[in-house]
TIFIRO-943560 format. One record per atom (N, C-alpha, C): x, y, z; atom name. Coordinates in Angstrom, 2 decimals, decimal comma. Layout:
! residues N
+---------+---------+---------+-------+
!      px !      py !      pz ! pator !
+---------+---------+---------+-------+
!       X !       Y !       Z !    CA !
...
+---------+---------+---------+-------+
//
This chain:
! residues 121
+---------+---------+---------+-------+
!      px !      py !      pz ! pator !
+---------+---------+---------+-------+
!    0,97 !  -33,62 !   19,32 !     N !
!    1,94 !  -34,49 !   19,96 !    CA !
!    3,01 !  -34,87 !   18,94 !     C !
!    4,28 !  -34,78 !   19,16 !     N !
!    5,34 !  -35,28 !   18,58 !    CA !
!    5,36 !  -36,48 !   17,99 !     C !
!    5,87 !  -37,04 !   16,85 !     N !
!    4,99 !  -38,09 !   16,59 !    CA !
!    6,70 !  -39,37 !   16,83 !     C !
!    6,65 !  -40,07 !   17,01 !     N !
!    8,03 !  -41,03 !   17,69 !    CA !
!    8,93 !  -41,65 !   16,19 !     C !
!    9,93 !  -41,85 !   15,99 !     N !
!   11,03 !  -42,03 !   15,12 !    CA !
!   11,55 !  -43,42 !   15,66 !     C !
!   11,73 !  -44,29 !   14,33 !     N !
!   13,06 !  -45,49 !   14,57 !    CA !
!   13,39 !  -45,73 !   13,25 !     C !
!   14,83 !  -46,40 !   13,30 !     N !
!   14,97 !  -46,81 !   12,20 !    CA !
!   14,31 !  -48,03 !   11,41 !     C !
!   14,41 !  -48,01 !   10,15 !     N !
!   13,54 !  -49,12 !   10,01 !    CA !
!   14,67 !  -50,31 !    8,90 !     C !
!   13,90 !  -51,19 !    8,32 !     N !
!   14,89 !  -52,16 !    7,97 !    CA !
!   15,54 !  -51,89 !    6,19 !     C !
!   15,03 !  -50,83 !    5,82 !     N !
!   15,45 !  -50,81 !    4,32 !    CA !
!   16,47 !  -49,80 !    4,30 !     C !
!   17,27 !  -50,54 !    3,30 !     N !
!   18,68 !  -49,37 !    3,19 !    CA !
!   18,67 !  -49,75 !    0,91 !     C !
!   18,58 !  -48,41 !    0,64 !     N !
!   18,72 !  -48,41 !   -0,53 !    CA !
!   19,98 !  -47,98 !   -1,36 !     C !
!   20,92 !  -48,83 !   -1,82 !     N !
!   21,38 !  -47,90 !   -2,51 !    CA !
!   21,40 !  -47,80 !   -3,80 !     C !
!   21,50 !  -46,47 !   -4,16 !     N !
!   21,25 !  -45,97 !   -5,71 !    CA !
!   22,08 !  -45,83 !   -6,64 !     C !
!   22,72 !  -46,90 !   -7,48 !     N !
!   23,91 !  -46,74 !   -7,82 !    CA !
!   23,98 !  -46,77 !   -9,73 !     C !
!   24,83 !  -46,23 !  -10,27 !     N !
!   25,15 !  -45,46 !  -11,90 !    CA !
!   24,72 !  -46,85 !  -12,51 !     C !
!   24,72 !  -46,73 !  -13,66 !     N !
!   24,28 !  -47,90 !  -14,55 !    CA !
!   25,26 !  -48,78 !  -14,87 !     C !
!   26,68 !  -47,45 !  -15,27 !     N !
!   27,99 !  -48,43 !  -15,61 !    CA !
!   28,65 !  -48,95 !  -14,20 !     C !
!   27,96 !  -49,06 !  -12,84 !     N !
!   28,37 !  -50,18 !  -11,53 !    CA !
!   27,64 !  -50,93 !  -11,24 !     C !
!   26,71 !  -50,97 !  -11,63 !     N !
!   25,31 !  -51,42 !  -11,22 !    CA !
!   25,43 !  -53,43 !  -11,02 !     C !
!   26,12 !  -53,65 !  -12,55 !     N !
!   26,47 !  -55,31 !  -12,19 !    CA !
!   27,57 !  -55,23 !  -11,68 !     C !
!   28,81 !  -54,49 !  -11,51 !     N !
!   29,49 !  -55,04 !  -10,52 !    CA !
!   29,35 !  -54,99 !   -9,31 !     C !
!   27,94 !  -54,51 !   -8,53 !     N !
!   27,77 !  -53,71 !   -7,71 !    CA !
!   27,50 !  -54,95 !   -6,90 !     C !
!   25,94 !  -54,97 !   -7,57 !     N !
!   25,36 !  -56,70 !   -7,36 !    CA !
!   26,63 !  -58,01 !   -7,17 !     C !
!   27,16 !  -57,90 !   -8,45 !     N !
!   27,90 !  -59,35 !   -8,28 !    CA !
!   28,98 !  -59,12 !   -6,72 !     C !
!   29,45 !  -57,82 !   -6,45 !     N !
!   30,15 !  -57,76 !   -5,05 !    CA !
!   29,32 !  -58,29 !   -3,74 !     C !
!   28,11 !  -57,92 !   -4,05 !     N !
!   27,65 !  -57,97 !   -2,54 !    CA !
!   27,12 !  -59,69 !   -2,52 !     C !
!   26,50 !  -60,48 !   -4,07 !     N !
!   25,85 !  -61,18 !   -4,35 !    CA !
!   27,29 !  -63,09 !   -4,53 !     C !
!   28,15 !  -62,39 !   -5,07 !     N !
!   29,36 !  -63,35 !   -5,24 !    CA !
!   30,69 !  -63,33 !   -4,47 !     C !
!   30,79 !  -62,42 !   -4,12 !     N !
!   32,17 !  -61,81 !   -3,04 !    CA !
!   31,62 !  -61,42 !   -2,18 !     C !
!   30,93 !  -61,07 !   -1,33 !     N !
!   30,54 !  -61,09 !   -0,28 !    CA !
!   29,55 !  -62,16 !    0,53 !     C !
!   29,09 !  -62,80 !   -1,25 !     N !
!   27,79 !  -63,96 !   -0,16 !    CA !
!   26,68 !  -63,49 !    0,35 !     C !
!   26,32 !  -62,17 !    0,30 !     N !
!   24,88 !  -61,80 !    1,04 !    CA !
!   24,00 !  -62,81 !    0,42 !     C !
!   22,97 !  -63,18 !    1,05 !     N !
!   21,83 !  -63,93 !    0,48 !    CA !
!   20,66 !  -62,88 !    0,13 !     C !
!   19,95 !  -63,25 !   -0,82 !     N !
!   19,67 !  -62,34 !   -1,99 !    CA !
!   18,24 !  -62,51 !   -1,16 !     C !
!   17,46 !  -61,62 !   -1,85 !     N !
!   15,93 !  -61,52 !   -1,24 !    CA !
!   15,61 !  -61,62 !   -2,43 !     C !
!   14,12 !  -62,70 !   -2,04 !     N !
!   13,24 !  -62,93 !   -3,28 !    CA !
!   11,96 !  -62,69 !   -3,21 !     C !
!   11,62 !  -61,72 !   -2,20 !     N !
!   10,47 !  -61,07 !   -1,82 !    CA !
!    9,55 !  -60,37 !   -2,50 !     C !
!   10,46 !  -59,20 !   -3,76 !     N !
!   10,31 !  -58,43 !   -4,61 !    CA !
!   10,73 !  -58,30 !   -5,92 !     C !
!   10,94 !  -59,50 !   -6,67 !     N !
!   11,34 !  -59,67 !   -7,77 !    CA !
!   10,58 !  -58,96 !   -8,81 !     C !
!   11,07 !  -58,09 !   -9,89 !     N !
!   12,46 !  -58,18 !  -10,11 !    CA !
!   13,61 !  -56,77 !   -9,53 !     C !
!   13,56 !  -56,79 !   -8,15 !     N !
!   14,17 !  -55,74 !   -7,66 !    CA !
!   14,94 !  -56,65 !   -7,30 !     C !
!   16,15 !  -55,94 !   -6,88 !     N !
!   17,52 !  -57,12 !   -6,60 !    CA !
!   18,13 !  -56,25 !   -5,11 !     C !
!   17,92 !  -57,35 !   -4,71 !     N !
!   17,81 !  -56,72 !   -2,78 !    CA !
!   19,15 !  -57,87 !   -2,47 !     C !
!   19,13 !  -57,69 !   -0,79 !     N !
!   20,07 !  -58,63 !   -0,19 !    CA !
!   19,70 !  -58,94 !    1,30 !     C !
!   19,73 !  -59,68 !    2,02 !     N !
!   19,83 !  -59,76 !    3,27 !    CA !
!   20,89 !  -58,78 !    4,23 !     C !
!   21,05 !  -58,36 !    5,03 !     N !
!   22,05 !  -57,54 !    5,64 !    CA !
!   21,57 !  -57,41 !    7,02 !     C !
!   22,26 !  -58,30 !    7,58 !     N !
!   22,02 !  -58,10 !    8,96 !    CA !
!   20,28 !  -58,47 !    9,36 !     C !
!   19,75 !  -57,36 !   10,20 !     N !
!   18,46 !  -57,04 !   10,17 !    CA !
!   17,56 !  -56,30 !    9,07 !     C !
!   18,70 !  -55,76 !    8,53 !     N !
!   17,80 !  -54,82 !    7,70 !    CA !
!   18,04 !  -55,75 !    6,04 !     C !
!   17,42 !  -55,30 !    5,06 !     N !
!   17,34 !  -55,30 !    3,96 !    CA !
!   18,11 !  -53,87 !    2,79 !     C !
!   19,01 !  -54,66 !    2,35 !     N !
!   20,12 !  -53,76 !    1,25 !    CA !
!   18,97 !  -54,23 !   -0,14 !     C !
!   18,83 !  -52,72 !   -0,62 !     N !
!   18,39 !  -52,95 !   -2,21 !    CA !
!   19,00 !  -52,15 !   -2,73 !     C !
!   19,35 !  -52,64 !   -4,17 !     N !
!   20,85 !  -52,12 !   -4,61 !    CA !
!   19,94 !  -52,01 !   -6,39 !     C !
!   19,34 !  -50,26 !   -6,46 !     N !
!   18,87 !  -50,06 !   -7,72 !    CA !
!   19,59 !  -49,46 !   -8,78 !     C !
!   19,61 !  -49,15 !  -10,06 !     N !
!   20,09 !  -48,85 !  -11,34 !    CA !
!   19,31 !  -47,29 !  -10,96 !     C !
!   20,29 !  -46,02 !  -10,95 !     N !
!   19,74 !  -45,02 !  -10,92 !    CA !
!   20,48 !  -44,51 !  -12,25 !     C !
!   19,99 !  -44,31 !  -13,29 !     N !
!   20,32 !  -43,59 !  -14,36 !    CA !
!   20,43 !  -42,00 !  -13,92 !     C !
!   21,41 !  -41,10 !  -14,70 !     N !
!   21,28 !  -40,22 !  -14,33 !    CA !
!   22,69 !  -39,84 !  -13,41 !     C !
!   22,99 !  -40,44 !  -12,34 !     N !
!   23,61 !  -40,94 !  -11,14 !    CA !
!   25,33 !  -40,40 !  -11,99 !     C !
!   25,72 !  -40,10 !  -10,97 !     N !
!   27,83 !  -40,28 !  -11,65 !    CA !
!   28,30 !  -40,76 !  -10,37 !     C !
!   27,31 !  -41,13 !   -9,09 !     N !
!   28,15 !  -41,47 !   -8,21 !    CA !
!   26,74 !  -42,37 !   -7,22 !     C !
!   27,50 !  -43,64 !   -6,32 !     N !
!   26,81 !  -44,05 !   -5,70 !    CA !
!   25,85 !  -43,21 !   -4,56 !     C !
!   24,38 !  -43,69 !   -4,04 !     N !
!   23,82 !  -42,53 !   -3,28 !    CA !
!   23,18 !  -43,73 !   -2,07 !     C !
!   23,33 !  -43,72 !   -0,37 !     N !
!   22,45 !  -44,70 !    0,09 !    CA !
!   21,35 !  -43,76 !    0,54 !     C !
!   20,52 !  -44,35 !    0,61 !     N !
!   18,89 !  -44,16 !    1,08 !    CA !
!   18,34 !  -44,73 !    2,36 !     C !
!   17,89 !  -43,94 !    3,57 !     N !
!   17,47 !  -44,55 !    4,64 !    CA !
!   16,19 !  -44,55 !    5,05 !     C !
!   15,78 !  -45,23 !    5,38 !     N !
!   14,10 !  -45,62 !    5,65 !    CA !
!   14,18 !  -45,15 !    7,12 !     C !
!   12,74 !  -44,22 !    7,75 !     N !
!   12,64 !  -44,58 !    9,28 !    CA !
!   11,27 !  -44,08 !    9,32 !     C !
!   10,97 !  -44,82 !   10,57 !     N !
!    9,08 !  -45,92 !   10,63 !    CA !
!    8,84 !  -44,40 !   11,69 !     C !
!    7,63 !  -43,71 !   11,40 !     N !
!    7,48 !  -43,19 !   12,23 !    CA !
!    5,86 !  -43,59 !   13,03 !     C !
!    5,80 !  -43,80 !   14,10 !     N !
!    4,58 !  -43,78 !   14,67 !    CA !
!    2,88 !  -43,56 !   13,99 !     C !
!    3,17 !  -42,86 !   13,85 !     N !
!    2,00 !  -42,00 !   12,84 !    CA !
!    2,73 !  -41,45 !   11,27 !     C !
!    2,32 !  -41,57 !   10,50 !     N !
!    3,04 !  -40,47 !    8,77 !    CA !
!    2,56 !  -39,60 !    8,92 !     C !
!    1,58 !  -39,11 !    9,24 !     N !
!    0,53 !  -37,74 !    8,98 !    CA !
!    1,08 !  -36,78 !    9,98 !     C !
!    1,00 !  -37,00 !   11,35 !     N !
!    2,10 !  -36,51 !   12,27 !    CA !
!    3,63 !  -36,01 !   11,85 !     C !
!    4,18 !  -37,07 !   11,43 !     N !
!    5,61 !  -37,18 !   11,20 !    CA !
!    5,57 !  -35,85 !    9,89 !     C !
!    4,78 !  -35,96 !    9,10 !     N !
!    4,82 !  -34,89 !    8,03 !    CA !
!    4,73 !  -33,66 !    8,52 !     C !
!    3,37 !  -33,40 !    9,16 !     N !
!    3,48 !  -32,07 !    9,76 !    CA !
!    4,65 !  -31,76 !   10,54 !     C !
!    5,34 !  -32,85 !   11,50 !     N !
!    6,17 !  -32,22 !   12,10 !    CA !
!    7,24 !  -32,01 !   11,63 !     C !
!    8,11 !  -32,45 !   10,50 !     N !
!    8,89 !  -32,54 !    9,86 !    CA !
!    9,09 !  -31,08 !    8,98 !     C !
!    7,47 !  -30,92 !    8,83 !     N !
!    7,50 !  -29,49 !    7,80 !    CA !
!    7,42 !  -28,10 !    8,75 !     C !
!    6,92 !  -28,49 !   10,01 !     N !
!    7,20 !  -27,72 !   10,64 !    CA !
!    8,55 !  -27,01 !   11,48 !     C !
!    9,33 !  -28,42 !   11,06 !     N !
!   10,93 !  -28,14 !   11,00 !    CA !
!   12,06 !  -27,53 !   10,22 !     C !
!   10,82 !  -27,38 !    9,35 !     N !
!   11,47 !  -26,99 !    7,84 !    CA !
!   12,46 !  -27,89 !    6,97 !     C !
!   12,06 !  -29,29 !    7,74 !     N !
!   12,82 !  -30,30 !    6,70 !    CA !
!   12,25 !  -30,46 !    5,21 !     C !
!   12,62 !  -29,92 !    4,16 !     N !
!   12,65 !  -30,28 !    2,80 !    CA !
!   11,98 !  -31,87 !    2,61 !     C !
!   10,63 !  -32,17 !    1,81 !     N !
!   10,28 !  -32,96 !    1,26 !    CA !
!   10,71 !  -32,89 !   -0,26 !     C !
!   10,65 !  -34,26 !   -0,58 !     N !
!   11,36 !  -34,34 !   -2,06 !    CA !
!   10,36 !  -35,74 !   -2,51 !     C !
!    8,83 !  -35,58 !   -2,74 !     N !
!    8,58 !  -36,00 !   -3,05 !    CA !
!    8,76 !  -36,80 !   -4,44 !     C !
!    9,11 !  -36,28 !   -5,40 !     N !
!    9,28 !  -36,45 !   -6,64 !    CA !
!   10,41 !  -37,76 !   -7,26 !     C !
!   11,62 !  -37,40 !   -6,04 !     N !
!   12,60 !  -38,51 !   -6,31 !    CA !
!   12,18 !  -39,62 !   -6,47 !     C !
!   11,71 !  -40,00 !   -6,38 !     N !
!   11,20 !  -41,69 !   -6,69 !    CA !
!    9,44 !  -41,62 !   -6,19 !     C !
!    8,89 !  -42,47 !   -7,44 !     N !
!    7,60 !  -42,80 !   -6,83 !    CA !
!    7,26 !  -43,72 !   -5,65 !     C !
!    6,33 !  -43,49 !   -5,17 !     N !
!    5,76 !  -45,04 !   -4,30 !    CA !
!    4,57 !  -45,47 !   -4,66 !     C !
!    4,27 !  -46,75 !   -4,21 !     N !
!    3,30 !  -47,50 !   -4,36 !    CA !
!    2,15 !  -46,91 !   -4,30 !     C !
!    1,08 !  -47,18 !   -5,39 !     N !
!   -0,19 !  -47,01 !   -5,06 !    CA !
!   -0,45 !  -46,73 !   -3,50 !     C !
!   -1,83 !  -46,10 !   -2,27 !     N !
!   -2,11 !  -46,49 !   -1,51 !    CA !
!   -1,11 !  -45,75 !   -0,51 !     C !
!   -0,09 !  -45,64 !   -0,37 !     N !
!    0,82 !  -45,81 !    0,37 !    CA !
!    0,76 !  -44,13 !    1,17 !     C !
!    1,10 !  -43,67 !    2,02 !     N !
!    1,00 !  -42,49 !    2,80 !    CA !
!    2,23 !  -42,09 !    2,88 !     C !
!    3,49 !  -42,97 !    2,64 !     N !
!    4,75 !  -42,63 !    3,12 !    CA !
!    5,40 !  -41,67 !    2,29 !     C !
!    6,37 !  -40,86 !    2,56 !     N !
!    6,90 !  -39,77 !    1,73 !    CA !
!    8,38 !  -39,80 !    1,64 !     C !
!    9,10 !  -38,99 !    0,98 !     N !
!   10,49 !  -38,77 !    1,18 !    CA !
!   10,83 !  -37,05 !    1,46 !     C !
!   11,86 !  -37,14 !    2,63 !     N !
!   12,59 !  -36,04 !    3,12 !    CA !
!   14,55 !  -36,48 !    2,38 !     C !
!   14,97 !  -34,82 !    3,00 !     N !
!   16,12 !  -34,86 !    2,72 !    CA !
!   16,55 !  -34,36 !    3,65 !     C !
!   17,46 !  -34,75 !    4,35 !     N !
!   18,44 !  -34,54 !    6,19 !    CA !
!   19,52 !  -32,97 !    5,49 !     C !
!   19,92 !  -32,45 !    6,44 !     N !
!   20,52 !  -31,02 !    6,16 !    CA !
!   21,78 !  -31,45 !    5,07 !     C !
!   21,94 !  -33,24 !    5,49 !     N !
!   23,53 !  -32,79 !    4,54 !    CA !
!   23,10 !  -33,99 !    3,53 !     C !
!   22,01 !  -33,56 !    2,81 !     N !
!   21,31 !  -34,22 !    1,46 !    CA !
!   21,12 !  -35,77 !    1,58 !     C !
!   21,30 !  -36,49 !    2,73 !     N !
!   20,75 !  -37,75 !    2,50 !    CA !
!   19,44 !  -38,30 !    2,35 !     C !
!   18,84 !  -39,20 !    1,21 !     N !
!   17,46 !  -39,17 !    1,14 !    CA !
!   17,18 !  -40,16 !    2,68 !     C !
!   15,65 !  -39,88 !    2,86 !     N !
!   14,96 !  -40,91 !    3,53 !    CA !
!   13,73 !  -41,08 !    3,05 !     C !
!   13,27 !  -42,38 !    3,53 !     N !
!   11,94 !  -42,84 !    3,27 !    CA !
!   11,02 !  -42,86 !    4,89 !     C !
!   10,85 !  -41,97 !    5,10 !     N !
!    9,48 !  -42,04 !    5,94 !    CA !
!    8,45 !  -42,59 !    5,93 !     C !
!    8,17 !  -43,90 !    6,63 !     N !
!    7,15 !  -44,84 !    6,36 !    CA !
!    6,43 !  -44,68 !    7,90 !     C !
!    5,19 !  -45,52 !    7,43 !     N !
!    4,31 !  -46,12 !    8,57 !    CA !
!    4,95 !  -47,20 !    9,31 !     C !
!    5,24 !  -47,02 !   10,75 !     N !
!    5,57 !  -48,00 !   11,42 !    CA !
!    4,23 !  -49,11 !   11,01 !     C !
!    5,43 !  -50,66 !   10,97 !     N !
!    4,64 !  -51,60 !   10,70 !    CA !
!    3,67 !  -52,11 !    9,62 !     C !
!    4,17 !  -51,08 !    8,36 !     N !
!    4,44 !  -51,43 !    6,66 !    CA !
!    5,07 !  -50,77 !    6,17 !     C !
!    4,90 !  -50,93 !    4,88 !     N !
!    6,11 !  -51,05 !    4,09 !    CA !
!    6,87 !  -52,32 !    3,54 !     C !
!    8,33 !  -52,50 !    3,35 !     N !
!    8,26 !  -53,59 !    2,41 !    CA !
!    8,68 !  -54,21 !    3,63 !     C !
+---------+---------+---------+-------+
//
């Protein structure tokens, strides 16, 4: 069985080292987002419904966003995903101990985080 897709509330973005504080102070002092203190010391924001986390990607020459989406089942969602021939990219970033969720990459290179509906952060 197909396993069901939504978006979910985390939006990451991955941004160079030399933007990184002006990046923060835009969204954090000129824009006013209210900051999340959920996960310290990761430096997140409120946004809407969802949650903006705004990390130091060394490496980086250009900003990158990251999209999270909750699928029904992970174990499902993997097989079907690979049976799509969507590219996993596990490696890009670790996850948590425990955790089942993985990362894909969409045809025109955007990462996602494929999680378990109903965890995660």
């Amino acid at each position: 069985m197909r396993p069901s897709y939504q978006g979910s509330h985390n939006i990451a973005m991955k941004v160079p080292p030399h933007q990184y504080e002006a990046t923060v102070a835009f969204y954090r002092d000129i824009i006013g987002l209210k900051p999340l203190t959920n996960h310290l010391p990761y430096v997140g924001f409120h946004f809407g419904s969802n949650q903006l986390w705004i990390d130091k990607a060394p490496g980086l020459s250009q900003s990158e966003l990251w999209l999270e989406i909750a699928a029904d089942n992970v174990q499902s969602a993997a097989r079907h995903l690979a049976d799509e021939g969507i590219a996993r990219c596990d490696e890009i970033e670790e996850l948590p101990e425990g955790h089942k969720d993985f990362w894909i990459t969409s045809p025109n290179q955007i990462i996602h985080h494929i999680s378990q509906k109903g965890e995660g952060w």
